[in-house]
C-alpha positions as CSV (number, residue, x, y, z in Angstrom):
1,X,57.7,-13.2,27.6
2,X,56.3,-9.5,28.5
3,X,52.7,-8.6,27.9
4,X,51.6,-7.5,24.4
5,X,48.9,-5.2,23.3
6,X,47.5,-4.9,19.8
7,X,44.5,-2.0,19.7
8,X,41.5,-2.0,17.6
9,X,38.9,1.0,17.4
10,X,35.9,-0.3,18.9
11,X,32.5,1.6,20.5
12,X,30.6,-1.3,22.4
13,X,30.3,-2.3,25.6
14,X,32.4,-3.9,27.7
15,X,33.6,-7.3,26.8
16,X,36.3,-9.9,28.5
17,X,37.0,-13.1,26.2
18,X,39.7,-15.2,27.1
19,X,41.5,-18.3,24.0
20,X,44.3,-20.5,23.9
21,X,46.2,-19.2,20.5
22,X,49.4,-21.8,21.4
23,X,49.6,-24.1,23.8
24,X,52.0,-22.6,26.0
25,X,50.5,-19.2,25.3
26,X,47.3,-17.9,26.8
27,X,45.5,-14.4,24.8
28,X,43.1,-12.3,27.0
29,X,40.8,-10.1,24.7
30,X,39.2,-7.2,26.7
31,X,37.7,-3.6,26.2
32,X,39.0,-0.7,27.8
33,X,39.1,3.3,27.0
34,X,37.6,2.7,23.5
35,X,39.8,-0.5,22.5
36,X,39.9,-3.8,22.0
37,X,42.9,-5.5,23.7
38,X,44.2,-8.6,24.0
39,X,47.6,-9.7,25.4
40,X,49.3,-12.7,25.9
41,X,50.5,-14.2,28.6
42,X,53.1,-17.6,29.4
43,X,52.2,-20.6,30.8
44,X,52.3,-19.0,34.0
45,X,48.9,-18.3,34.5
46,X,46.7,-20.9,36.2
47,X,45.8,-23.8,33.4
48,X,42.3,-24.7,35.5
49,X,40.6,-21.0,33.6
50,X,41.4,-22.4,30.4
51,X,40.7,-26.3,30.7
52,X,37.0,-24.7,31.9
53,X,36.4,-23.3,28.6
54,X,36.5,-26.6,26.2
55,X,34.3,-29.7,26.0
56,X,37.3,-31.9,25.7
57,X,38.1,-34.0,29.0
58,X,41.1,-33.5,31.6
59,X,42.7,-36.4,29.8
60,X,43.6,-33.9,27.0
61,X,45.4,-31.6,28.6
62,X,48.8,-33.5,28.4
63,X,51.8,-33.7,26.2
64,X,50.2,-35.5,23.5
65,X,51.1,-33.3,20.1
66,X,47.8,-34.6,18.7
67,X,45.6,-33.9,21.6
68,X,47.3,-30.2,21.4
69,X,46.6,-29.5,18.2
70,X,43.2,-30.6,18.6
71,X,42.5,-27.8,21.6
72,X,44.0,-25.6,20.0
73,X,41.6,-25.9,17.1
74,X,38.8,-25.7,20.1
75,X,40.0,-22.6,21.7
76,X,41.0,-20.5,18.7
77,X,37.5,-21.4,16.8
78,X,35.3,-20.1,19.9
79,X,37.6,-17.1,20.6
80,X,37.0,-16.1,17.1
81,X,33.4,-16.6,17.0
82,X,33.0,-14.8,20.7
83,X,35.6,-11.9,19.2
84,X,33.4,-11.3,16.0
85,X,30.2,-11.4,18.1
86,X,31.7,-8.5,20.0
87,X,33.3,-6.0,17.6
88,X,30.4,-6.5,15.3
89,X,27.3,-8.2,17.0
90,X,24.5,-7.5,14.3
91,X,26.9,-8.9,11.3
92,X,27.7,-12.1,13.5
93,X,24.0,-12.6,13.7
94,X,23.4,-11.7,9.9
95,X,26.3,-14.6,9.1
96,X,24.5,-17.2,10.9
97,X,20.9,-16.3,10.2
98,X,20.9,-14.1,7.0
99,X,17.2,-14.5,6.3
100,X,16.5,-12.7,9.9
101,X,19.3,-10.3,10.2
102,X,20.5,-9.5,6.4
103,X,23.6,-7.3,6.2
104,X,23.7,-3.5,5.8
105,X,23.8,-1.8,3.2
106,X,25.9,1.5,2.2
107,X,26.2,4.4,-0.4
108,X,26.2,8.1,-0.3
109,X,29.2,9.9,1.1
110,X,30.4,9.8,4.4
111,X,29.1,12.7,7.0
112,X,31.1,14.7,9.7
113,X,29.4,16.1,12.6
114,X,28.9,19.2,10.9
115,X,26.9,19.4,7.2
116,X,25.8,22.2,5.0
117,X,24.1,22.7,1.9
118,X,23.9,26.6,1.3
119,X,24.1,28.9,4.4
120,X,21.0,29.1,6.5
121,X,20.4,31.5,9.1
122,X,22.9,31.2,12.2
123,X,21.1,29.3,15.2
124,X,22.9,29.7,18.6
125,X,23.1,26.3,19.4
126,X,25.5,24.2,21.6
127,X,25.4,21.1,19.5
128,X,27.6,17.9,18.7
129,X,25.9,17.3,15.2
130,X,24.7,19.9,12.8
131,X,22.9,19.3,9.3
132,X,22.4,22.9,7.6
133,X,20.1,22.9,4.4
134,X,19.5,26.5,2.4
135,X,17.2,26.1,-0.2
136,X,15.8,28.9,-3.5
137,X,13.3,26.0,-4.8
138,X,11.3,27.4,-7.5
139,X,10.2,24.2,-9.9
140,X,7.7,21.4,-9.0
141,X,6.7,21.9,-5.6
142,X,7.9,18.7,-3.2
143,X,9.2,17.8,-0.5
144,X,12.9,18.6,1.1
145,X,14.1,16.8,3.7
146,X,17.5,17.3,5.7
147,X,17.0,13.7,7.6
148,X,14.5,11.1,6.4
149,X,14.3,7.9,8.5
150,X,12.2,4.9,6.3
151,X,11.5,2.0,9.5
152,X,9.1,-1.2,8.5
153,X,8.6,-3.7,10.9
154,X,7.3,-7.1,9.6
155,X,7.7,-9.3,12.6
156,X,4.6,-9.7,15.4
157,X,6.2,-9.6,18.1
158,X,8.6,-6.3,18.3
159,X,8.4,-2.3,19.7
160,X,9.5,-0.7,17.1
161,X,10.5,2.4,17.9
162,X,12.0,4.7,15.3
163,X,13.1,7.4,17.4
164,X,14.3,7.2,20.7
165,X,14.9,10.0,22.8
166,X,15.8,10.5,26.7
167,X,16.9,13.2,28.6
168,X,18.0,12.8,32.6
169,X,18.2,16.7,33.4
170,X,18.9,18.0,37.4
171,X,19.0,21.9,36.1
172,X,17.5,24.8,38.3
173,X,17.0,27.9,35.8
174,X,16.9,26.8,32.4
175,X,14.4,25.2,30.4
176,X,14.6,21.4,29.7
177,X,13.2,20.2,26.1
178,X,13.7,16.6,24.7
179,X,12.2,17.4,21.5
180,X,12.2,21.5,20.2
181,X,10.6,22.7,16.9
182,X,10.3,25.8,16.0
183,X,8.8,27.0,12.6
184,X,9.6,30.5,11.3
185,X,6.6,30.7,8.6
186,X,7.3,34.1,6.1
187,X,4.7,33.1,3.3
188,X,1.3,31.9,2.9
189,X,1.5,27.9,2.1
190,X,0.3,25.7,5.4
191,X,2.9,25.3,7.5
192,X,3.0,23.1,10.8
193,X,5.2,22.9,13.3
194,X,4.6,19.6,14.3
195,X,2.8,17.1,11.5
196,X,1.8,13.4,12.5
197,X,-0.4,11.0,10.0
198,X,-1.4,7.9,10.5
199,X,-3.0,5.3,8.4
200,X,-4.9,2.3,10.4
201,X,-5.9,-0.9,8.7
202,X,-5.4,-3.1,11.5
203,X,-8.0,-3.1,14.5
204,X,-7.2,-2.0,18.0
205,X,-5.8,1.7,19.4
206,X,-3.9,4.1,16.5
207,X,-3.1,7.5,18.2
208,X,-1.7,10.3,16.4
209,X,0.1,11.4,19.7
210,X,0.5,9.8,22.9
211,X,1.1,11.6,26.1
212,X,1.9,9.7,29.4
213,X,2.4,11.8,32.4
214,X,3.7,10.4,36.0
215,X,3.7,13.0,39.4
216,X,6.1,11.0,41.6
217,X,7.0,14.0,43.8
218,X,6.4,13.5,47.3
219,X,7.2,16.7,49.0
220,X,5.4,19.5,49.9
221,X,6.1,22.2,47.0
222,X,3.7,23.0,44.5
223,X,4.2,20.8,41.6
224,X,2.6,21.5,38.0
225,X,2.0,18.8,36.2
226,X,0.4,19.4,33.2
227,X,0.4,16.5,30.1
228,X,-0.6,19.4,26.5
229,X,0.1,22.9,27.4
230,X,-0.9,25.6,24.4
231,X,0.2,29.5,24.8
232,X,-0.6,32.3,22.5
233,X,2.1,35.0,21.5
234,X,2.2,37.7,19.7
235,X,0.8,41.0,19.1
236,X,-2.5,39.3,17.6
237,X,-5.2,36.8,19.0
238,X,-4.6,33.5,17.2
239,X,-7.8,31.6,16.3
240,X,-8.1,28.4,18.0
241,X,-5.9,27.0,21.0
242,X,-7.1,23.1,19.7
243,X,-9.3,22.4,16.6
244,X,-10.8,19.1,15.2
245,X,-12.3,19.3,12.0
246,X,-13.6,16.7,9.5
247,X,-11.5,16.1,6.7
248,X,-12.8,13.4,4.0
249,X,-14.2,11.8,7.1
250,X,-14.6,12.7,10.8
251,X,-14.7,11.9,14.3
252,X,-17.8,10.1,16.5
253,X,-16.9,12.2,19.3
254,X,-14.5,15.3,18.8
255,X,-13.4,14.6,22.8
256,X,-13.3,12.1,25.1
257,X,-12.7,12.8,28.5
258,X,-12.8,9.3,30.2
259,X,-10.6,9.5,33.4
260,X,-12.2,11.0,36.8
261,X,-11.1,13.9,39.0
262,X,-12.4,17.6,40.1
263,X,-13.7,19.0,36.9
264,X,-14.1,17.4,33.6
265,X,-13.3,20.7,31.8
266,X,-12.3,23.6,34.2
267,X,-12.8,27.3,32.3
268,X,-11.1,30.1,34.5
269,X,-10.3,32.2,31.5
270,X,-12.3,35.1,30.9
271,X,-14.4,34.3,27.9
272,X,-17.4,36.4,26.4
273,X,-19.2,32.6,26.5
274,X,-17.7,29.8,28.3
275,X,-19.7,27.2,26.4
276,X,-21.0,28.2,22.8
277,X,-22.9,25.3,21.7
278,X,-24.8,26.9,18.5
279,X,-27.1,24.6,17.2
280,X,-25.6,21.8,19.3
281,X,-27.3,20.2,21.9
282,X,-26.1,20.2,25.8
283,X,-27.3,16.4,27.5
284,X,-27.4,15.4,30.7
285,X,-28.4,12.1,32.3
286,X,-31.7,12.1,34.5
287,X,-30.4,13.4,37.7
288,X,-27.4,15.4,36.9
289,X,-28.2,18.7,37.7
290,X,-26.6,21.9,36.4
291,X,-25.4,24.0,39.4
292,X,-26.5,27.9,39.4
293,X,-24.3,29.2,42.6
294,X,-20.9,28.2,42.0
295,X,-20.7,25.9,44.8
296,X,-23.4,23.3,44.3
297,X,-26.2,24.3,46.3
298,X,-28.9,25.7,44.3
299,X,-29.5,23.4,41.4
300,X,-31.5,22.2,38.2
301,X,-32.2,18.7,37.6
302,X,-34.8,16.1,36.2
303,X,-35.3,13.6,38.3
304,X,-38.5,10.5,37.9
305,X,-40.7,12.5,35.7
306,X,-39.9,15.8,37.6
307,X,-38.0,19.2,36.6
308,X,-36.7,19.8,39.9
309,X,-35.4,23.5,41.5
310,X,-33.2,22.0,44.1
311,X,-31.4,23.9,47.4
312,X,-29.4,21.8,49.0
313,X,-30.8,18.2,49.3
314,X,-33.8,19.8,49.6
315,X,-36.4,20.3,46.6
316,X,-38.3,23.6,46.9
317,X,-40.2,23.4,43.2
318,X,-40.8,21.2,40.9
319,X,-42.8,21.1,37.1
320,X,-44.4,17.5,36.2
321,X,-43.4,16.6,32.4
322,X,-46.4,14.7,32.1
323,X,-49.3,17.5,32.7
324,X,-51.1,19.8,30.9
325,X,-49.1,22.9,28.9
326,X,-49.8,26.3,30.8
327,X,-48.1,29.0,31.9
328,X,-45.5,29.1,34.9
């Protein structure tokens, strides 16, 4: 008998099955180019891969009509199973635990790779997908989405992650971007760019953004690794680069910088003040010393009671806090 194929439209990974559907006949299910397909071959083909693949002993596999039906039974019931697991791997779960995995759930119409509701304006994008939403709103202010993902996690143990993003990029000249938003704002209501709340009633870390940076480069170029980077444009100054303000509550410490290296906060800008502290205090522990030459020599510390003028290692003045008031 000649090889036949049967195709089915499948996206998964690769899979390689193998099933006795009649005695003398052996069916082969694999994936290739996009398809299920499974062919089926004579008697031919060695009998040892097949005995390997049922519980029932050697003593089976002779010319007993009962003791064939009954491995055929075997094969064609795990074939089955191990061919539903494959074409659809979160409904074969679902069928045999619905409580943990329940089935999905449909409505709505079905999308194309291209969607739009009104005509926005034209974006010069290379894109596989694109949703297109133009809006004249003018009743009961709310919100419009074009995409609205809605992920709970009830289980303990999980990392849930609602979005997943990756891009592998070798380019030269070009710009890579995993994530681009870009906000064109031509009225007065508060606008954001990017908008990220978070609600904590659990103990441990909550962080309304989390940036982790890795340098692995190990050659000699100069290499720019930088983890938030904040440009002004435009004609006009904009007001604040970063600002934390208290809302109906606030924060114990606007910033914490709790890692080590060269400079805690490194100003090379030009600013009128580099540090305006109004009526906030400046602290430092006794013997830190503020630094008046740009290099560390000549300093001011307290240090065991003492306001000390230091050059070098070297102190060449020094007030005692615990005398008498007079004049320096």
């Amino acid at each position: 008998m000649e090889p036949t194929f049967r195709e089915f439209l499948l996206r998964e990974s690769d899979i390689s099955i193998s099933t006795q559907a009649h005695f003398d006949l052996y069916t082969f299910f694999r994936y290739q180019e996009g398809h299920i397909k499974y062919t089926r071959l004579t008697k031919e083909f060695p009998m040892k891969f097949w005995q390997s693949r049922i519980s029932q002993p050697s003593s089976a596999c002779d010319d007993n009509p009962e003791n064939d039906f009954a491995i055929r039974r075997a094969f064609l019931k795990g074939a089955f199973a191990l061919l539903l697991g494959a074409l659809f791997p979160s409904k074969s779960k679902a069928a045999l635990n619905p409580s943990e995995h329940p089935a999905l759930q449909t409505e709505g119409e079905v999308l194309k790779t291209t969607v739009s509701q009104g005509v926005p304006p034209i974006e010069p994008l290379d894109t596989m997908i694109r949703f297109e939403r133009s809006d004249n709103n003018t009743g009961r202010a709310m919100t419009h989405e074009i995409l609205s993902l809605i992920h709970e996690e009830k289980g303990p143990n999980s990392y849930p992650w609602t979005i997943y993003s990756h891009l592998t990029s070798n380019h030269v000249q070009g710009d890579a971007c995993v994530l681009c938003s870009r906000l064109t704002k031509n009225n007065r209501g508060w606008s954001a760019g990017l908008h990220s709340e978070v609600f904590s009633y659990a103990p441990m870390v909550a962080l309304g953004v989390n940036i982790e940076m890795s340098n692995l480069y190990d050659g000699n170029d100069q290499t720019v690794v930088i983890g938030l980077n904040i440009q002004a444009h435009g004609s006009k100054p904009c007001q604040y680069g970063i600002q934390i303000e208290d809302a109906d509550s606030h924060f114990e410490k606007g910033i914490g910088l709790n890692g080590k290296g060269d400079a805690g906060l490194d100003i090379t800008g030009k600013f009128g003040v580099g540090i305006d502290a109004h009526d906030n205090s400046i602290r430092l522990n006794e013997g830190a010393a503020i630094e008046l030459d740009g290099v560390g020599k000549v300093r001011l510390r307290y240090n065991q009671g003492r306001i000390e003028f230091m050059y070098g290692e070297r102190c060449i003045g020094h007030i005692n806090t615990d005398g008498q008031d007079h004049e320096l």
